[in-house]
C-alpha positions as CSV (number, residue, x, y, z in Angstrom):
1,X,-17.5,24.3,15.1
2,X,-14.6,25.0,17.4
3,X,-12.4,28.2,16.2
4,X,-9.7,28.3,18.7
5,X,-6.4,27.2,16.6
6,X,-5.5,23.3,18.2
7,X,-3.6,20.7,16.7
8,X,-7.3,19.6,16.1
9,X,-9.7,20.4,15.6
10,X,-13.3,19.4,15.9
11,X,-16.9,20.0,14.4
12,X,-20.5,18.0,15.2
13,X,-22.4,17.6,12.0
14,X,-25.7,16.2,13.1
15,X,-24.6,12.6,14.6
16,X,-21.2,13.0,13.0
17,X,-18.0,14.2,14.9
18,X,-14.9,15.2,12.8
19,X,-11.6,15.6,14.6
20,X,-9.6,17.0,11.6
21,X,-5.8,16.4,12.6
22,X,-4.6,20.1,11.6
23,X,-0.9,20.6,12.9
24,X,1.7,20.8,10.1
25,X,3.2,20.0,8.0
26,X,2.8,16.1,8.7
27,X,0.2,16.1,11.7
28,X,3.4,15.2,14.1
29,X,2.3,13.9,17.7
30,X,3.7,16.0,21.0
31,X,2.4,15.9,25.0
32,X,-0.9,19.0,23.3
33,X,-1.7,16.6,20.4
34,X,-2.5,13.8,23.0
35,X,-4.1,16.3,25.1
36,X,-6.1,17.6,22.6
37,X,-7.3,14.2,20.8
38,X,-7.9,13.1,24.9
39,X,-10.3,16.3,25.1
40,X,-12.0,15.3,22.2
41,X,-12.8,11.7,22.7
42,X,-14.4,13.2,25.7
43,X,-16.4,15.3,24.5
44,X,-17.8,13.2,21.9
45,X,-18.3,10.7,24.5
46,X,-20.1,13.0,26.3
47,X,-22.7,13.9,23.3
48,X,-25.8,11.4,23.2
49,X,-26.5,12.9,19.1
50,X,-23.0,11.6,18.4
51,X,-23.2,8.2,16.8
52,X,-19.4,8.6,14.6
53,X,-16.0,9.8,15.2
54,X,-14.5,10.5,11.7
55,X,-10.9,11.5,11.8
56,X,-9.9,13.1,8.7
57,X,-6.4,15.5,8.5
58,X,-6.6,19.1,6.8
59,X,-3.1,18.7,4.4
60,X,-1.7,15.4,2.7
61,X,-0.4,13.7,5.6
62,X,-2.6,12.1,8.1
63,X,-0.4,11.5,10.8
64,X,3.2,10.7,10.2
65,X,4.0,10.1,14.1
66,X,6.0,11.3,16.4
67,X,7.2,14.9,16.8
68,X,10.8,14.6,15.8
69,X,11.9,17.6,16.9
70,X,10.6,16.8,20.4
71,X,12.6,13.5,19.9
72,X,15.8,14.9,19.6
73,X,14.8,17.9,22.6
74,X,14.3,14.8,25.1
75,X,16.3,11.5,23.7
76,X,19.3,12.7,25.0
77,X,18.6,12.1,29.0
78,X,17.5,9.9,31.2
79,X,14.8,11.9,32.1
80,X,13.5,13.5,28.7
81,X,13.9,9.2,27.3
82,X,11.2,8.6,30.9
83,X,9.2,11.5,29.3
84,X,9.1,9.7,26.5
85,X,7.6,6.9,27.7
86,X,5.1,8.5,29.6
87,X,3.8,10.0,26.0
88,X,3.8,6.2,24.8
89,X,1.1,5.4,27.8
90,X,-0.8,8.9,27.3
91,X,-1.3,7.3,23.5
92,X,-1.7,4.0,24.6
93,X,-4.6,5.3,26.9
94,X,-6.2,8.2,24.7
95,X,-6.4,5.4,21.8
96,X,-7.2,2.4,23.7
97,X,-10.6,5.3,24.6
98,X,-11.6,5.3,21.4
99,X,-11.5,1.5,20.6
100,X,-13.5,0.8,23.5
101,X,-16.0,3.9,22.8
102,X,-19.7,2.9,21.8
103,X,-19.4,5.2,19.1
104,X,-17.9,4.4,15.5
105,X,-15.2,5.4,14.8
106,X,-13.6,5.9,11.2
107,X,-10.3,7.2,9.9
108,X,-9.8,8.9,6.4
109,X,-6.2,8.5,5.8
110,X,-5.3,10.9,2.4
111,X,-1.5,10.9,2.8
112,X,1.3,9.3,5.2
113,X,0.1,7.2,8.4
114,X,3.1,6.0,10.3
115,X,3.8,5.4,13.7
116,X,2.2,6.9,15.8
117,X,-0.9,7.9,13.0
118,X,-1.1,4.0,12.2
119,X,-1.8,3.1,15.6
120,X,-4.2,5.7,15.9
121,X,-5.9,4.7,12.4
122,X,-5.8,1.2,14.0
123,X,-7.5,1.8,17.0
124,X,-10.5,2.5,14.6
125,X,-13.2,0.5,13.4
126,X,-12.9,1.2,9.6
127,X,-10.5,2.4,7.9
128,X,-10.7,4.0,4.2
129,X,-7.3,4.6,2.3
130,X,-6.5,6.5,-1.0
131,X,-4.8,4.8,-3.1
132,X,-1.6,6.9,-2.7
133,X,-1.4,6.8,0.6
134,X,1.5,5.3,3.1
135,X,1.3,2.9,5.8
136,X,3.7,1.4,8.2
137,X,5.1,0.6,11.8
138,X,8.3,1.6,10.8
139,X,10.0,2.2,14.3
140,X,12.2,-1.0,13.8
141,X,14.4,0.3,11.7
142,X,15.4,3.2,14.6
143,X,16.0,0.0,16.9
144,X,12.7,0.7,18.6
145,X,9.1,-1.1,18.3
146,X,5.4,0.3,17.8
147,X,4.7,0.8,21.6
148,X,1.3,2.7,21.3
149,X,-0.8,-0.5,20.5
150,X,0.7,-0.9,17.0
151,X,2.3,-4.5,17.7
152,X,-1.3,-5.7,19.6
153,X,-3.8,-4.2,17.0
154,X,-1.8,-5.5,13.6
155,X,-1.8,-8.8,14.9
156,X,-5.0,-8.9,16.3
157,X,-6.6,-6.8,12.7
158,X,-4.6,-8.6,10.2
159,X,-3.3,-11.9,11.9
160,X,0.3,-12.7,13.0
161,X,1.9,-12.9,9.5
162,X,1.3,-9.8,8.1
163,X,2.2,-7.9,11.5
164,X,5.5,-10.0,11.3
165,X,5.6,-8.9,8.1
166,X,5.4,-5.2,8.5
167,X,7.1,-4.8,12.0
168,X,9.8,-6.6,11.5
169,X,11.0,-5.5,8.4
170,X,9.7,-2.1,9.0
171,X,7.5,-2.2,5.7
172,X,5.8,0.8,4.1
173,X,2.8,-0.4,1.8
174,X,0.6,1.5,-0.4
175,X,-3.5,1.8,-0.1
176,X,-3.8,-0.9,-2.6
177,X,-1.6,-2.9,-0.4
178,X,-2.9,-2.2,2.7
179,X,-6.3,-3.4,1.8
180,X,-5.1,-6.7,0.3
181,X,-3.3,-7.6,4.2
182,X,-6.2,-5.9,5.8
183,X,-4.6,-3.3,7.6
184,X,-7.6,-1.1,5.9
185,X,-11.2,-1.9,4.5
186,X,-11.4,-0.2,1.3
187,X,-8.9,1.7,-0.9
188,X,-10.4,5.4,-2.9
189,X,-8.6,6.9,-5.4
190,X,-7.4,10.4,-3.2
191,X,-10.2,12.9,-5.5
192,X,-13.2,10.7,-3.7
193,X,-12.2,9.8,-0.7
194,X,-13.2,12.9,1.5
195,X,-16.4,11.8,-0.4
196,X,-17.0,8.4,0.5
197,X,-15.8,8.7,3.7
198,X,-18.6,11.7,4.7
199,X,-21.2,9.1,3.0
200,X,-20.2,6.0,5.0
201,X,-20.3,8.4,7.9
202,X,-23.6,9.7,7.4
203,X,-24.9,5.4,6.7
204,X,-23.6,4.4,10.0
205,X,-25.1,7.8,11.9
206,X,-28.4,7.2,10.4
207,X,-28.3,3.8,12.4
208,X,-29.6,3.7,16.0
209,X,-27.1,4.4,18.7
210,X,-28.2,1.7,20.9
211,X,-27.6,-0.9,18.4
212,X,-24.3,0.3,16.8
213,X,-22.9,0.1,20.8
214,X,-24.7,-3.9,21.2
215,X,-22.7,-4.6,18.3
216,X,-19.5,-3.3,18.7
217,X,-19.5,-4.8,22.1
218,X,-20.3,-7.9,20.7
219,X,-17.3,-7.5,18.1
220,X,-15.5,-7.0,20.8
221,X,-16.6,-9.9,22.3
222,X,-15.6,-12.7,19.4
223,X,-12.4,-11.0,19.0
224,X,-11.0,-10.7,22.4
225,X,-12.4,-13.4,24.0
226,X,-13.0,-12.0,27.2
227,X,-16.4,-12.1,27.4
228,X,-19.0,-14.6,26.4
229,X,-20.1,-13.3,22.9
230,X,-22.9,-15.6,23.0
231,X,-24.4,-14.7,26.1
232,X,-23.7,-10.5,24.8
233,X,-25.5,-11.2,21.8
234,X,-29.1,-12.4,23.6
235,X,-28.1,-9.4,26.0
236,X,-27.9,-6.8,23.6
237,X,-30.9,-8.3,21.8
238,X,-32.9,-8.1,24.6
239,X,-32.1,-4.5,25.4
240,X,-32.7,-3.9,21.6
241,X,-36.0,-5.2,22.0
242,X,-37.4,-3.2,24.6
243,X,-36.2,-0.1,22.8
244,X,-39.0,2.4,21.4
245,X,-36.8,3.3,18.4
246,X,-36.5,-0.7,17.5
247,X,-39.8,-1.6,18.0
248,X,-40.9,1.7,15.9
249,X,-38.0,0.4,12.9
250,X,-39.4,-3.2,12.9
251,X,-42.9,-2.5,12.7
252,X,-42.5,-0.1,10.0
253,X,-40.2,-3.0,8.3
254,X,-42.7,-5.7,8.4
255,X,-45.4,-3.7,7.2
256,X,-43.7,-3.5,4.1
């Protein structure tokens, strides 16, 4: 467990990482929250037992975006508007990391994801909502768009109408909601979702590592089109096959 006091922090469970988003009152996002959530993705990059990263946030909110205060410091120059920017690409980067990781990743979003803390749920594999929860790209409404991969991963995650939808007219929807447009993959009543989010943890670290990378790259594969998902499926099976771990699982399986 690390003690220090950080915007997050971050404990290994057995193959589980949790970053728990702890800066409050609403989790805001500034230049040491990047930092921090850069440090983090690196480290659990870095750690073979890690198979899941499970975001989680210590108070209601999960993330509600950016750090308003820090807003008003720079949005009134030339230079602190650049600086700006140059936080837009840090989260572009630091999220685009943990999309791309071969680890799971898997956001628990209790309270208020917006901005910022929507693009960073989105840049998850799964996401689990309570049903009280708020979601939204609402940076339209300021005359600004969702720069940090918001625009890009709603489309791509729930199509181009529902993106349209909730960019354009700046929408904030529910968990119920958000499960019905797929912006999440299941909706929990707020007293069980710390719950069911450690147990779907634990079911997708109990799978092999090797596998859980062969298919997200293959995921990958059908959804960006960028690869030949085909060719990455008899890939990744071969590699699966000559693995001791596999061949140990499917012996054991058809032996009954």
């Amino acid at each position: 467990m690390d003690t220090a006091r950080h915007p997050i922090a971050l404990a290994i469970e057995g193959g589980i990482a949790i970053a728990t988003l702890d800066r409050p009152p609403v989790n805001a996002i500034d230049d040491a929250w990047v930092a921090r959530l850069e440090a983090i993705v690196e480290e659990v990059q870095a750690r073979d037992e890690v198979r899941v990263l499970w975001i989680r946030s210590a108070g209601r909110a999960f993330c509600a975006g950016a750090d308003l205060a820090l807003m008003r410091e720079r949005f009134a120059s030339d230079e602190g508007r650049a600086r700006m920017v140059d936080l837009t690409r840090a989260m572009q980067k630091v999220f685009a990391r943990i999309e791309r990781s071969p680890k799971v990743s898997l956001a628990e979003i209790r309270g208020p994801a917006l901005g910022g803390g929507l693009e960073l749920a989105l840049a998850c594999d799964i996401r689990l909502v309570a049903d009280g929860a708020k979601l939204g790209l609402p940076e339209a409404r300021l005359g600004l768009l969702p720069g940090a991969g918001g625009t890009q991963r709603l489309a791509r995650i729930c199509g181009d109408a529902v993106a349209r939808r909730m960019i354009l007219a700046a929408e904030v929807i529910d968990g119920a909601r958000a499960v019905a447009w797929g912006v999440a993959q299941e909706c929990v009543p707020a007293e069980q979702l710390e719950d069911a989010a450690r147990a779907l943890a634990q079911r997708i670290a109990a799978v092999p590592a090797p596998a859980l990378a062969a298919c997200k790259r293959c995921i990958t594969a059908a959804v960006d089109g960028n690869e030949d998902g085909f060719a990455a499926e008899v890939e990744g099976t071969t590699m699966l096959y000559a693995q001791a771990e596999t061949q140990a699982l499917v012996r054991r399986f058809l032996a009954g």
